[in-house]
N, C-alpha and C positions, 0 to 999 in steps of 0.2 A: 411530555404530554403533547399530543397531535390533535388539532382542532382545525375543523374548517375557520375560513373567515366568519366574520360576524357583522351584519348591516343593520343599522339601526335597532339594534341589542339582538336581535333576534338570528338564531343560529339556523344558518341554511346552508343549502351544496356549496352556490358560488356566489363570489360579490367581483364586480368593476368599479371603478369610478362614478358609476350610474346606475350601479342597485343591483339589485338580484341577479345570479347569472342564471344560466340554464343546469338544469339537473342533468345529469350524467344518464346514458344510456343503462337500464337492465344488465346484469350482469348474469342471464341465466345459460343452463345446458339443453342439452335438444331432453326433450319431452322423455319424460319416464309416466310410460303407460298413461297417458297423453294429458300427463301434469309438466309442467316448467318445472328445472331445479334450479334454484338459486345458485349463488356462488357468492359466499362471504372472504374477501380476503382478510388476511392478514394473521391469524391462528389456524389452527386445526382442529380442538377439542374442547367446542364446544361443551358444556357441562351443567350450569344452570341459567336461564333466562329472567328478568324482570320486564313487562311493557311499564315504557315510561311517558305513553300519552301519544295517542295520531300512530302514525308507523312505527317509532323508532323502541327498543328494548335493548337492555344493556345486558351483556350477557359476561360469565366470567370461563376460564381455561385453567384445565387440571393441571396444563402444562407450566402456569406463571401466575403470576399475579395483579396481574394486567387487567379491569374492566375496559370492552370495548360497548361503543354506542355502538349501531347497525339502523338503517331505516332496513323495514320486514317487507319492502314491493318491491324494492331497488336492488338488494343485495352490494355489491362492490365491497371496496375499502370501509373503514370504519369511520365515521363523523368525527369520534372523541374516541381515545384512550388516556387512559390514566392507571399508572402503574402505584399499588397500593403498597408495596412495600416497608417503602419506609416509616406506616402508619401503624403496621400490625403488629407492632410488639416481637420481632423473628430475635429468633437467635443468633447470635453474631459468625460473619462467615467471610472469607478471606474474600474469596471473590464474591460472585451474584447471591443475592439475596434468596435463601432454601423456597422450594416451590410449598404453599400451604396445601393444596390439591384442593384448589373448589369445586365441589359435586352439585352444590346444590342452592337455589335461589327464590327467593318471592316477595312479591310486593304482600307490603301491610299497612294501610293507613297512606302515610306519605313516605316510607322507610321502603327498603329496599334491604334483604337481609339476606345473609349469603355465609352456608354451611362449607366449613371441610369434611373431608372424610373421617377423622377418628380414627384412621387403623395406621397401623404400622407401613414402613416403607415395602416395595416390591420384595425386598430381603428378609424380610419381618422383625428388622429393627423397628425400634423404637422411634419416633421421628415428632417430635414435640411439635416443630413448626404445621405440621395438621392438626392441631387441636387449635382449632377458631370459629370463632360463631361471631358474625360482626354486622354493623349493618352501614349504607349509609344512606346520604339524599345525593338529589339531581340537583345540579346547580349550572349556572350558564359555562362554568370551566370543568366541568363534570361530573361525575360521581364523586361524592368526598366522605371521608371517614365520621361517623355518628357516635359519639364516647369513645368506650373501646373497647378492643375485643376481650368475648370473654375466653376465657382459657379452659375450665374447667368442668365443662360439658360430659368429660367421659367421665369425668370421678363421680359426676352426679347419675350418670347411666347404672355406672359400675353399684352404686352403690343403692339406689333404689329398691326398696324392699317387691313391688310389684313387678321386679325383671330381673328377680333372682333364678326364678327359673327356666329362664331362655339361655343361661348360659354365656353370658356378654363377658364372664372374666374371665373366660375361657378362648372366646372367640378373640380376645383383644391380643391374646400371645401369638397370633397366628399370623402370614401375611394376607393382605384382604382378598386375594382371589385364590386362595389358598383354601382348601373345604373347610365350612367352618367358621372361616379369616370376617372379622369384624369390619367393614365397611358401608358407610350410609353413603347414599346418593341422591336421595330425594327428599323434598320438600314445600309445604306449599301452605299460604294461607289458609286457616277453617271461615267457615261460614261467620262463625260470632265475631268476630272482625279484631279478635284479639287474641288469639292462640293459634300455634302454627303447629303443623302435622308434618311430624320427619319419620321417611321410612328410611328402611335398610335394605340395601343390597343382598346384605348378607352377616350373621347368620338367617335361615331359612328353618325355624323351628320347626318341627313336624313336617316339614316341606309345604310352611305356608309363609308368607311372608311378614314379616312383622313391622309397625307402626306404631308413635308413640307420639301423644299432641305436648308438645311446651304449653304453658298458661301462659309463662309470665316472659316473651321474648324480649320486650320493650327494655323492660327492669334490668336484664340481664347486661344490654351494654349502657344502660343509662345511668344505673346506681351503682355504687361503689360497697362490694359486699353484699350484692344478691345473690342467689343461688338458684338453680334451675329446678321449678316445681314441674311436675310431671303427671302429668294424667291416665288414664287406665289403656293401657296398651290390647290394641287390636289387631287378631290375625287373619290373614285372608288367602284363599285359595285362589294360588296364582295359578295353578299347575305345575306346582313345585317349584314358579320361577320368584326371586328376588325383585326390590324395586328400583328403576336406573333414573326415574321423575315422577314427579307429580305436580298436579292441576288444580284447582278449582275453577270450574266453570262454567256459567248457566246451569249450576243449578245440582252438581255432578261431579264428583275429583274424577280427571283424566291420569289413566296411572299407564307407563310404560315400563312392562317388567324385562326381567333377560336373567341371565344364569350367573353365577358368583364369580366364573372369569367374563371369555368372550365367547363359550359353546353357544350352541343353538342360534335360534333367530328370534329376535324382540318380538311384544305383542302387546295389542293397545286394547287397554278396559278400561270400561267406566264403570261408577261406583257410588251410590247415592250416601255411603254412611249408613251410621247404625246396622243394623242386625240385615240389612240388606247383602245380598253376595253381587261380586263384582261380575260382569256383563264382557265377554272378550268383542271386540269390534271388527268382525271377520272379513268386513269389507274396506279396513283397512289395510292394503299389503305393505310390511316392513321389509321386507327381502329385499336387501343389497345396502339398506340405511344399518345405520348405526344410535339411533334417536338416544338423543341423553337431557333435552331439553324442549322447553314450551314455549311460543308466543301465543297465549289465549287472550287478547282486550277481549273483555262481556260484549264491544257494540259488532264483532265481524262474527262474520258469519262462517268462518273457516277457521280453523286453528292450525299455525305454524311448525312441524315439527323439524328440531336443528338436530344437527348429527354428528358424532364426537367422531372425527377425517384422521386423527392421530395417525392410526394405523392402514390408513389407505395410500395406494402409488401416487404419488407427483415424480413423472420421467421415472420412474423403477427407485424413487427413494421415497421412504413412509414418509409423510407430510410432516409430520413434528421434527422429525431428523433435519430438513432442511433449513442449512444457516442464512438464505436470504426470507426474510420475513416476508418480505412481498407475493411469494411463491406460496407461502401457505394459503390453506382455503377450507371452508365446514359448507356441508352443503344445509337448504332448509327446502323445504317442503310443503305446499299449502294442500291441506285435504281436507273436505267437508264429511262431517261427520253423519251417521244416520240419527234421522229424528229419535228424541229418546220416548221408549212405549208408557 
C-alpha cells in the first residue's frame, strides 16, 4: 500500500518537518476541443469511480485489484492504493492473485460498493474469481474491506423468476464480448438511498439495454446467508447500445452506453427513471475517449468522465501491457453538461 505522508492526521500531497508541503503541478494534456485532459498515473483501465468527499474518488481497474485514491483537479499519481486481494475470498493461485474484473462502482450511505463482471473469461471459460459484489469504507489507511464479498450474485440473476426471459442462462455460456456474452458494467446508487441499479453491458434484449435494481445491497455483504432480492427489471432504448456506467445525479442517472465488445463510439444520456425515455447528450463528444466511469459529487457543477487507456499506445505498447507501472495512465475529462429541460 502507497500512501502519501500524513501531518497531523490529516492526509495531504506533502509534509516537511514544518507542515504542509506544496501540491504538485496538474498533471494535464494539451486541450481537447479546448477542454484539459487529465493524466491519472499509475493504471490504465479505469472501470468504476466512487467520490470520497472535496476532490478525491477512489476508483477501481478491470486489470487488478488494486483501489487507487486520485484527487479529480490534479490528476498525477495516486494518494492511496491498496490492493484488495487478499480480502476477497480468490481462489488460490500459484503466483499473483486472479484479476476479479471490477466494472462497476458507487457510493451508498457511507459504503462504497464495487461490482465485477459476472461473465466468463475473454475465452469463455468459467472464472469464478469474477463473481463479487463487495463493499467497503474510506479510512485514513485507505479503502478497507466491509464483511464480505458476496459470491452468489449470478445464481441469483440466473434464477429470478422476472429475468427468465432475457435470456441470462444463456448469455452466461458465452464469452462477454462475444454476441450475446453476459457482462455487467454499470452501477449506481437509486434515489431511495437504499437500493442500487446494475445495468448490463450485455446481453442487449430486443436491442435495448437492460437494468435491474438490488433492494437489499447492504444485507448482501453484512449478513451471513442473505440472498439478493431483485426488483423489476427495466429496458431502455439505447440505440441498440449496452451499458459501460452509470450515474445518479442532480436529479438524473447519467448513463454511458457502447457496444458488447469495443465497436462503435460511446454516447452519453441522461435519464429521469420511470416510464421517462433516455435523453442522448449530443453536445457531449466522446470520440477518441473510452469513458467507463464517473466523478459526479451533487456540489460541482461539471461532472468527471474517466476512460478505460487499456488498449491505447504508451511508446507503440497498449498501456495495460506495460510492466513499469509508472508509465501507465487513464485519462479524465471535465464537461459541463446541458441544463436539463
Amino acid at each position: 500500500m502507497k500512501l502519501l505522508p500524513v501531518c497531523m492526521g490529516v492526509l495531504v500531497w506533502g509534509c516537511s518537518a514544518h507542515g504542509v508541503g506544496e501540491r504538485p503541478a496538474p498533471v494535464a494534456a494539451a486541450s481537447r476541443e479546448g477542454r484539459d485532459v487529465l493524466r491519472f498515473q499509475g493504471m490504465c483501465d479505469a472501470s468504476g469511480a466512487v467520490a470520497l468527499g472535496g476532490d478525491l474518488f477512489v476508483v477501481g481497474d478491470d486489470e487488478d485489484n488494486v483501489l487507487r485514491v486520485y484527487d479529480a483537479r490534479r490528476g498525477g499519481p495516486p494518494v492511496q492504493s491498496v490492493d484488495l486481494s487478499p480480502d476477497l475470498e480468490l481462489p488460490a493461485a500459484k503466483k499473483k492473485a486472479p484479476e476479479t474484473d471490477i466494472e462497476a462502482a458507487t457510493g451508498l450511505g457511507s459504503l462504497s460498493f464495487w461490482l465485477t463482471s459476472h461473465g466468463r473469461n475473454s475465452s469463455g471459460k468459467k472464472a469464478p474469481s469474477r463473481l463479487r459484489f463487495f463493499a467497503t469504507e474510506d479510512t485514513d489507511a485507505g479503502p478497507r474491506l466491509v464483511g464480505r464479498p458476496y459470491t452468489q450474485l449470478l445464481d441469483d440473476l440466473l434464477a429470478a423468476p422476472r429475468l427468465a426471459r432475457f435470456g441470462l442462462d444463456g448469455a452466461e455460456m458465452k464469452a462477454p464480448k462475444a454476441p450475446g456474452g453476459l457482462n455487467i458494467e454499470g452501477m449506481t446508487a437509486m434515489p431511495d438511498g437504499r437500493s442500487i441499479l446494475v445495468g448490463f453491458r450485455s446481453p442487449v434484449p430486443d436491442g435495448k439495454a437492460l437494468l435491474v435494481p438490488l433492494l437489499n445491497p447492504v444485507s448482501l455483504v453484512e449478513e451471513e446467508g442473505a440472498r439478493a432480492q431483485l426488483g423489476e427489471p427495466v429496458q431502455l432504448d439505447l440505440g441498440g447500445l449496452g451499458i459501460r456506467s452509470l450515474s445518479w445525479w442532480r436529479g438524473r442517472y447519467l448513463i454511458i452506453s457502447g457496444g458488447t465488445a469495443a465497436e462503435g463510439t460511446s454516447r452519453l444520456f441522461t435519464w429521469r427513471g420511470g416510464e421517462d425515455a433516455p435523453v442522448a447528450v449530443e453536445a457531449v463528444d466522446l470520440a477518441g475517449l473510452n469513458p467507463e466511469a464517473f466523478f459526479t459529487p451533487e456540489d460541482a457543477e461539471e461532472i468527471l468522465l474517466l476512460s478505460d487507456d487499456g488498449t491505447a499506445p504508451v511508446d507503440g505498447v497498449e498501456c495495460k501491457r506495460l510492466k513499469d507501472a509508472s508509465r501507465k495512465r487513464f485519462r479524465g475529462v471535465w464537461v459541463r453538461l446541458p441544463e436539463a429541460p
